[in-house]
N, CA, C and O atoms as a DFTB+ gen file, in Angstrom:
308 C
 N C O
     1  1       0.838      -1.178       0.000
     2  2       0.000       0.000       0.000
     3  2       0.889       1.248       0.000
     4  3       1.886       1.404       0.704
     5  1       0.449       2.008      -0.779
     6  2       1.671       3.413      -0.660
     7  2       0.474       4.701       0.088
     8  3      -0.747       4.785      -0.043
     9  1       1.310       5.449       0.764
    10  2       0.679       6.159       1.039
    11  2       1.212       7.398       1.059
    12  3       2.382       7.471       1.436
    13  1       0.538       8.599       0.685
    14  2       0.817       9.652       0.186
    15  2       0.409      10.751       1.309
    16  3      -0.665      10.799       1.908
    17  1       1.652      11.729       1.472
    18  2       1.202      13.316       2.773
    19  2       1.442      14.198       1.897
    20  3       2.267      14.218       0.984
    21  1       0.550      15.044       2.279
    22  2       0.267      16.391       1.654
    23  2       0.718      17.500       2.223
    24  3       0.324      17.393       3.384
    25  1       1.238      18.396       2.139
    26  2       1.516      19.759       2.790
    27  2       0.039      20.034       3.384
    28  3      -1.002      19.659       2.845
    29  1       0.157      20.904       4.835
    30  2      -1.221      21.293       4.692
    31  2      -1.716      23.117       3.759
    32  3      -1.139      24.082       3.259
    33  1      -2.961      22.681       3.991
    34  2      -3.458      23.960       3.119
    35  2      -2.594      24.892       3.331
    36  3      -1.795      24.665       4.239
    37  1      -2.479      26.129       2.631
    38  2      -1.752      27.552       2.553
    39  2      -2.770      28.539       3.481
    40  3      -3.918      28.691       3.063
    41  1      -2.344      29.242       4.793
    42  2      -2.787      29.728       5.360
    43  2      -3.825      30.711       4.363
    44  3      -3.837      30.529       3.145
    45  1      -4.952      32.089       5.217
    46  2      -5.005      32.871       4.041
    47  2      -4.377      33.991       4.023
    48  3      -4.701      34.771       3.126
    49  1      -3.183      34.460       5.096
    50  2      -2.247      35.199       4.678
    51  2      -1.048      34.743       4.064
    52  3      -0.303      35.540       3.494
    53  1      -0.751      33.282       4.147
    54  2       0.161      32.926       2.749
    55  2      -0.662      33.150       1.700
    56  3       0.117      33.568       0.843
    57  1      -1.830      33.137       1.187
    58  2      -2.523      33.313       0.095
    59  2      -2.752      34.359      -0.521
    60  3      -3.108      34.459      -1.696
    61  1      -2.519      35.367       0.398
    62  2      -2.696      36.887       0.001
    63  2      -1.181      36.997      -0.467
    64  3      -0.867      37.658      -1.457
    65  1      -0.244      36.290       0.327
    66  2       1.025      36.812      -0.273
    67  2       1.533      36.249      -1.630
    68  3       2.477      36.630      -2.323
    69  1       0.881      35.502      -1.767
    70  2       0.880      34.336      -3.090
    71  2       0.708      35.488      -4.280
    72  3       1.496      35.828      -5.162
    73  1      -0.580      35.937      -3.970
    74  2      -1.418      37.082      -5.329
    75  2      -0.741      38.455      -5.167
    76  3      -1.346      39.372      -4.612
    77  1       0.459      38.601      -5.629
    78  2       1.223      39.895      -5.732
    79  2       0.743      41.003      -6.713
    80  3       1.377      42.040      -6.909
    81  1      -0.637      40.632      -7.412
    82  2      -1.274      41.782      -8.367
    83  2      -2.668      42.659      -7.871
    84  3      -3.299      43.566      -8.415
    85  1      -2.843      41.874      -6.461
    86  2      -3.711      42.093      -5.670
    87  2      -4.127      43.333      -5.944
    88  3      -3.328      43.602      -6.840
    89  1      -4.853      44.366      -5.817
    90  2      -4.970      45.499      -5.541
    91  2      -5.303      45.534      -3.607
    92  3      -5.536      46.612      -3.060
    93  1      -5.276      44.548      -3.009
    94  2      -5.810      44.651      -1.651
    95  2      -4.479      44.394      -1.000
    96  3      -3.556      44.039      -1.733
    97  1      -4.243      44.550       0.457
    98  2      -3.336      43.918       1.210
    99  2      -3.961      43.979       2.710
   100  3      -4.753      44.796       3.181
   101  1      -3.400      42.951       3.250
   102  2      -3.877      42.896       4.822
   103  2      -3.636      44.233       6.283
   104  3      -2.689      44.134       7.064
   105  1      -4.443      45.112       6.356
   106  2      -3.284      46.139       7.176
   107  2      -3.360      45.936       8.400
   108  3      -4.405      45.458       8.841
   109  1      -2.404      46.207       9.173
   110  2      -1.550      46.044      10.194
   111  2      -3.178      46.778      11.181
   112  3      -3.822      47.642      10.586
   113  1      -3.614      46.372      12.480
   114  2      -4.024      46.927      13.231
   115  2      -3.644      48.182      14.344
   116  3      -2.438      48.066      14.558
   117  1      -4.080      49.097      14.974
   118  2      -3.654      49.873      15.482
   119  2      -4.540      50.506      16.054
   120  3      -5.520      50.946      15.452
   121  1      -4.290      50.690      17.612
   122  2      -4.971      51.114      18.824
   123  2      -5.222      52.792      18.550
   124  3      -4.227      53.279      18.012
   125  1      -5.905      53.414      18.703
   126  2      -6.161      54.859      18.442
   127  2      -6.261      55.066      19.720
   128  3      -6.806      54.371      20.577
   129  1      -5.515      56.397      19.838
   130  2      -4.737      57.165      21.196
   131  2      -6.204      57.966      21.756
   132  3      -6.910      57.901      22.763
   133  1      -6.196      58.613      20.692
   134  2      -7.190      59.939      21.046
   135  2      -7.381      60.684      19.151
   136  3      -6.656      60.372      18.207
   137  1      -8.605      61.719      19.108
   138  2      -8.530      62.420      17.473
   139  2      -7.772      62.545      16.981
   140  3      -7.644      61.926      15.925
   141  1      -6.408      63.757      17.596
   142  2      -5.397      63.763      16.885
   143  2      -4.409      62.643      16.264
   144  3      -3.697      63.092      15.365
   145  1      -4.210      61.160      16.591
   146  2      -3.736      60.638      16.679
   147  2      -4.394      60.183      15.327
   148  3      -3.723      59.904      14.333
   149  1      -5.428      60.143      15.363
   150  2      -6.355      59.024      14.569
   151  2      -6.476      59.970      13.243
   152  3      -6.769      59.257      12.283
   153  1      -6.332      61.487      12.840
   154  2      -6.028      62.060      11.818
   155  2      -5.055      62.155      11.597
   156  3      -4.893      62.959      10.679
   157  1      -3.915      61.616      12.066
   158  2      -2.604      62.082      12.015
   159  2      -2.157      60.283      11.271
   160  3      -1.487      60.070      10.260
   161  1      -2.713      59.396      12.068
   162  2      -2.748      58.034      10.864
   163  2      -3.479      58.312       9.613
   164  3      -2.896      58.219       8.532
   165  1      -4.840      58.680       9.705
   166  2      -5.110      59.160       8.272
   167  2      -4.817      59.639       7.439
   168  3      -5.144      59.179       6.345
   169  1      -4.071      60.779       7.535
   170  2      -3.226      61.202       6.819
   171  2      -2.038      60.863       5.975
   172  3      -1.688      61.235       4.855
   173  1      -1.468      59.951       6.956
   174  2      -0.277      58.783       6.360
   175  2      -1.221      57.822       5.570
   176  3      -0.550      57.590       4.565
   177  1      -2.208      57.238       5.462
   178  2      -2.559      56.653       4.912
   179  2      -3.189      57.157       3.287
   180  3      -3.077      56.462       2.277
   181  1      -3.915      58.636       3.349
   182  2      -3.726      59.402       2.319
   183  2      -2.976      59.710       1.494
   184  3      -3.316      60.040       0.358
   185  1      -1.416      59.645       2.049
   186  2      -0.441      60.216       1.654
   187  2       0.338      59.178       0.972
   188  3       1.356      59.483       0.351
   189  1      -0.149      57.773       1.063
   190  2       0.408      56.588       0.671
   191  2      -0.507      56.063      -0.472
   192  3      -0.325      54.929      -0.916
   193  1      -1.584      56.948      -1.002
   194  2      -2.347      56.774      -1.928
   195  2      -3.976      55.632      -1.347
   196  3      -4.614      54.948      -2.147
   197  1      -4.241      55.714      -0.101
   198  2      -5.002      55.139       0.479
   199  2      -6.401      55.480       0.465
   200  3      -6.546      56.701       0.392
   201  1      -7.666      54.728       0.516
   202  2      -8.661      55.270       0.194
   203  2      -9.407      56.249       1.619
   204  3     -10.014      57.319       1.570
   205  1      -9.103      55.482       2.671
   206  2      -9.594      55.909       4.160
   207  2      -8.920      55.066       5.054
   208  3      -7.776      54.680       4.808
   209  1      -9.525      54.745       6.069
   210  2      -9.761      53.737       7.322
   211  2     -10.950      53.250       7.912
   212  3     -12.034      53.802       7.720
   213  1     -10.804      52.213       8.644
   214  2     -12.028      51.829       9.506
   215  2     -11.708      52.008      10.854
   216  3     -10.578      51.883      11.325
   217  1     -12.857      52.340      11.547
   218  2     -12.349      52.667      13.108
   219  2     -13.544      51.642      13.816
   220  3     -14.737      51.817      13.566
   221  1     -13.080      50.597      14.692
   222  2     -14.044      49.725      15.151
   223  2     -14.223      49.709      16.505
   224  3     -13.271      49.505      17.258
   225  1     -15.484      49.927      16.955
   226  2     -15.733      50.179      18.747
   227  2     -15.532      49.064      19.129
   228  3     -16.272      48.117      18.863
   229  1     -13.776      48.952      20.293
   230  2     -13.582      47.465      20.681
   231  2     -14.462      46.731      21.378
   232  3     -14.291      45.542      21.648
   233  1     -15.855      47.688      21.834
   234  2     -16.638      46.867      22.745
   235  2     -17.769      46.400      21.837
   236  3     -18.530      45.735      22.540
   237  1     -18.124      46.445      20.831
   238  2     -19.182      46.107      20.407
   239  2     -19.020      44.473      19.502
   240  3     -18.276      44.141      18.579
   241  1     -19.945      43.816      20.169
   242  2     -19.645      42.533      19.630
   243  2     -19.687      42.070      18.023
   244  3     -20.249      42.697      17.126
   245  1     -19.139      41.133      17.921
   246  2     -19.005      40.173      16.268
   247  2     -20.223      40.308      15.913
   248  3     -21.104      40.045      16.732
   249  1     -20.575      40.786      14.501
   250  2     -21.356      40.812      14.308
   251  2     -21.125      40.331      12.695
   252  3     -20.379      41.094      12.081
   253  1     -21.715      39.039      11.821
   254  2     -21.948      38.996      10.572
   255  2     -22.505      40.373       9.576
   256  3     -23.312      41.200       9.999
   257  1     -22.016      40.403       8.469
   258  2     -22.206      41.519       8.076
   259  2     -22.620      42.609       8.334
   260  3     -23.189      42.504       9.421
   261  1     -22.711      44.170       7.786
   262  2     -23.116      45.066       8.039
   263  2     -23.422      45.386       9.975
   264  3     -24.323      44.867      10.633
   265  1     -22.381      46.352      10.485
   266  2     -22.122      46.488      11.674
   267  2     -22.408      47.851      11.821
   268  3     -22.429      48.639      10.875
   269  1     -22.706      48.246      13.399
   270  2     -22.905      49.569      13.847
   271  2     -21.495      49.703      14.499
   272  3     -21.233      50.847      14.871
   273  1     -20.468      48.693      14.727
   274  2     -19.549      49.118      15.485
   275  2     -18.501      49.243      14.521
   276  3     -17.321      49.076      14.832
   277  1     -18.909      49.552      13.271
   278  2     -17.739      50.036      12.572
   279  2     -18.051      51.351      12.093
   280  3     -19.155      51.845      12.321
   281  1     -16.789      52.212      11.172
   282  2     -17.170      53.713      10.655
   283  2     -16.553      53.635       9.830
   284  3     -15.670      52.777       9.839
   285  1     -16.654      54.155       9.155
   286  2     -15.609      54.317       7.282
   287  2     -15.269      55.846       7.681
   288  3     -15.964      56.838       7.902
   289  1     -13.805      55.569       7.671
   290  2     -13.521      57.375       7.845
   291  2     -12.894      57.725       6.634
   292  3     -11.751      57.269       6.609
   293  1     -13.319      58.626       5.184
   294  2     -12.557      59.452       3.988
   295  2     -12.760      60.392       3.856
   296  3     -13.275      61.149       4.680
   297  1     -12.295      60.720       2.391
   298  2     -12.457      62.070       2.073
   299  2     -13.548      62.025       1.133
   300  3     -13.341      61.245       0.203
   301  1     -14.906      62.778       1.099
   302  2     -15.863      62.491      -0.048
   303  2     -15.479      63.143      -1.042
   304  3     -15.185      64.278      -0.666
   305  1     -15.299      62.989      -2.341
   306  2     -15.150      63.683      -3.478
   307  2     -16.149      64.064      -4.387
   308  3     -15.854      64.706      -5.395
């Protein structure tokens, strides 16, 4: 009998790193201090050709799609 092992699956951040034409990438999380802090990341993120951020209330629970504990923060054009 032969028997055959497989690598296991490719995580899905090996998978993201796999697709180098992505237009997406995974970003790094980050605790917000206070306003200034939190326009002062925005900005770097603007400045890096970025569309906005999300800012998520750490207390509000998991929720499947469409959430109140998230905010889309940009610039409207």
């Amino acid at each position: 009998m032969i028997k055959f092992f497989l690598p296991p699956p490719p995580t899905k951040e090996e998978q993201f790193k796999e697709k180098k034409n992505w237009p997406i990438e995974i970003a790094q999380k980050q605790k917000c201090m206070d306003t200034t802090h939190m326009e002062r990341f925005f900005q770097e993120v603007m400045d890096k050709g970025g569309e906005g951020i999300i800012l998520r209330d750490p207390n509000a629970p998991y929720q499947p799609g469409r959430s109140l504990g998230y905010l889309k923060h940009k610039v409207k054009i």
